[in-house]
N, C-alpha and C positions, 0 to 999 in steps of 0.2 A: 568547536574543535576542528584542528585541521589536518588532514594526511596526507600524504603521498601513496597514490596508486596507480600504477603501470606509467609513473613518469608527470601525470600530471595530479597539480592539488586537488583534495574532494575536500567539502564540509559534513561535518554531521554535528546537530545541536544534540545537547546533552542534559536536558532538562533543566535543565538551573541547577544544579551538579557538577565539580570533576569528575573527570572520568576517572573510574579507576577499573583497574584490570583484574584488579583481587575478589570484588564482585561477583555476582551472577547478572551477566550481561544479557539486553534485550536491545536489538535491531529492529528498527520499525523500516519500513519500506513504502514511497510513496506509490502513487498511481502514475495513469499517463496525465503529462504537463503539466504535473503538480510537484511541489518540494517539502521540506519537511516541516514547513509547517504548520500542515494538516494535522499534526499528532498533536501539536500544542498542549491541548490537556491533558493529554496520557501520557505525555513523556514528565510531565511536570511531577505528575503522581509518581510514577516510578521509580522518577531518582530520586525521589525524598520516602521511600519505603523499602528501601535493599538491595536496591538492583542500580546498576550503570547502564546508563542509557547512550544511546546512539542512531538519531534521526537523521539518517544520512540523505542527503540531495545525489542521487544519479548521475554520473555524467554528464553534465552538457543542461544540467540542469539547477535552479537555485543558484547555490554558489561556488556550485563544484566547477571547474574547468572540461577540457573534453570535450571529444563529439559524441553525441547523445549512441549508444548502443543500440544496433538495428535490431536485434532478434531478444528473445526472453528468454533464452539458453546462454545467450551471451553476455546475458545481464547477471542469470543467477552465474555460471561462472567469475563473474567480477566481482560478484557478491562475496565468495570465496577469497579472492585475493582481498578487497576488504580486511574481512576478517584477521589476514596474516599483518595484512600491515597498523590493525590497531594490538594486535598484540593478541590476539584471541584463540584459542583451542576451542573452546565453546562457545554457543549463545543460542536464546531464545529468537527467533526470529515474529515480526507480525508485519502482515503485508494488504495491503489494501487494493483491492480491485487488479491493475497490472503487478502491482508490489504483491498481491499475492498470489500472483502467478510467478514471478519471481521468485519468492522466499516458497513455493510448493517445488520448484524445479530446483533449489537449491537443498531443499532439504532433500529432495531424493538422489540429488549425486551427494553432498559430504556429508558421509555415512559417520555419524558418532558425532559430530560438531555441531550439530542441530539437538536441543536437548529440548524443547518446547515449540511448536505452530500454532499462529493464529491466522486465519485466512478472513478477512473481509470481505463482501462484497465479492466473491468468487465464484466461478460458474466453469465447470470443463471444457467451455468453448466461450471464449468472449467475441462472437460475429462482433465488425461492426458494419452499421449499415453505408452502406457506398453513398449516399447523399453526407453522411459526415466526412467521409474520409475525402469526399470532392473538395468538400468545403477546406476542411484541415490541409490539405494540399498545396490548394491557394492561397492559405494565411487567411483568410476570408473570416473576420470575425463573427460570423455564423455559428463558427463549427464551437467558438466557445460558447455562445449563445443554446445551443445545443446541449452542449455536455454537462453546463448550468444545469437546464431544465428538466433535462432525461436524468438527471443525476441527485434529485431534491424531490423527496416526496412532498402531498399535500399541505404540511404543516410548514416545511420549509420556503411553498411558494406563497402563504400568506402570511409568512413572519418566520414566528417559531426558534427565534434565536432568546436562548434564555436570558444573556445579558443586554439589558437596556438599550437602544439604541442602533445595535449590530443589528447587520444585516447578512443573514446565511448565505445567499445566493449573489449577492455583489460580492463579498468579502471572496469567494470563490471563481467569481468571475475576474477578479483583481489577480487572484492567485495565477490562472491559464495567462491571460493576459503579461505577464511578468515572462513566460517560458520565450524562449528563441525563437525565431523564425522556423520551420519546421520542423520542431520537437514535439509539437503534440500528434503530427501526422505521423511523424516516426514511433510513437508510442502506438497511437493506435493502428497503425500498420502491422508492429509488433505482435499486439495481441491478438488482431483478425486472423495473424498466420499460426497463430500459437494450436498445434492439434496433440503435445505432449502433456495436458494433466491428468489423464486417465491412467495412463501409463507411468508417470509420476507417483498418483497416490498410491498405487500399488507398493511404491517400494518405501513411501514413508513406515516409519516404526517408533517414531517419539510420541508424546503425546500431541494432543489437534482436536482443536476447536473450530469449527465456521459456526460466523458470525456473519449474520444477513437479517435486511430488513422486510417486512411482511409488503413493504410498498416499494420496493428496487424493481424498477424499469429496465436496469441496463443489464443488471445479473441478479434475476429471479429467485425466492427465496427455497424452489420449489427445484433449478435449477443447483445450488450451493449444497439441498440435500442430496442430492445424484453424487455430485463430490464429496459428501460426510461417508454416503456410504461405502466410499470406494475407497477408504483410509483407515488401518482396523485400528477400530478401540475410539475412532473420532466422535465428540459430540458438538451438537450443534446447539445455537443458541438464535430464537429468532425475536426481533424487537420490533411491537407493533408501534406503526406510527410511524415508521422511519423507512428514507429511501433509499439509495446506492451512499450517499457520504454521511452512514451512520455515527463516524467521530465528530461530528460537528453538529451532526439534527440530534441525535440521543447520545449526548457526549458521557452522560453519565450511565447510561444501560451499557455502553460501548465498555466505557471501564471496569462493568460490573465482570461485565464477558471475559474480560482480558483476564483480569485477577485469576481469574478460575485456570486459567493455563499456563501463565506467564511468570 
């Protein structure tokens, strides 16, 4: 599906689904230098059980047009306008790792238009470390090589992919590999300056869930509960086995998580 926002085209996949607006809509949100189709199996789920779906690609990212959005205030703001131009009053929103910092800072500016959170792979402060962001800098395919590995727990770096053949961590390194020339350093330039989720969860009020794996390197699962606590009524859901790209290493624990909120 395609829109127009602030002038130029976005895409957002819709599960294998029309989109319809009569629905109870759910927004998924990717990470840094990734697009929407990390959700692949959970968006498939959801538009064939009640809900309209909408995995939107970012700015400057995927398929969308644009220059990639420097700040994650100014991402969940556009997140906002989104919303007006698919036709939406509400939605559930779920965002993974930069995507839920995103959809956390969206949710706490539009007050009432957020009716569900799912936070992935989330932590109040996403540091990144200066040797990645050297590398992302320079295009230096390192820094994907990087974000792969820090980003794939155990199971993921000696296989671990349940369907035959695939491969978690290529298939992921394909995915970085696809982004533009400095959009992934733009992401995570993003999130290293992002010091707004503390202050954020304070003012969510809908329901929320974080979802974090017991083996996440990049956003601790110990760190995502500092964030559950800091959001009232949030519960958390931890998945053993699994690293920072929990929809893809426990794609089915992932969906179990979601249901529960979504």
């Amino acid at each position: 599906m395609k829109l127009t926002v602030d002038g130029y085209e976005v895409f957002a996949a819709t599960g294998g689904r029309p989109f319809d607006p009569e629905k109870p809509a759910v927004i998924f949100v990717h990470g840094a230098g990734m697009d929407h189709t990390v959700w692949a199996l959970q968006t498939r789920y959801f538009a064939h059980h009640g809900r309209t779906v909408l995995a939107l690609d970012l700015p400057g990212h995927g398929r969308s047009a644009g220059e990639a959005l420097s700040t994650v205030d100014d991402m969940a703001a556009w997140l906002g306008r989104f919303m007006d131009a698919a036709g939406l009053s509400e939605a559930a929103l779920a965002g993974h790792s930069m995507g839920a910092l995103i959809a956390l800072s969206a949710a706490a500016d539009l007050e009432g238009r957020v009716r569900a959170l799912a936070l992935l792979g989330a932590a109040p402060r996403m540091a990144v470390h200066p040797d990645l962001l050297t590398a992302a800098k320079a295009n230096q395919h390192l820094a994907v090589e990087l974000v792969t590995s820090w980003g794939h727990g155990t199971a993921g770096h000696l296989g671990g992919n349940r369907a035959p053949g695939l491969w978690l961590m290529g298939g992921a390194e394909r995915v970085l590999e696809r982004s533009p020339p400095g959009v992934l350093h733009n992401d995570l330039a993003a999130c290293d300056a992002y010091t707004g989720a503390m202050a954020a969860a304070a003012k969510v009020s809908c329901s929320c869930r974080i979802i974090a794996g017991d083996g996440d390197l990049m956003t601790p699962a110990k760190a995502g509960a500092k964030l559950a606590a800091a959001i009232a009524g949030a519960e958390m859901t931890l998945i053993a086995g699994c690293g920072h790209m929990m929809m893809l290493e426990s794609s089915d624990e992932t969906l179990d998580a979601l249901r529960k909120v979504l």
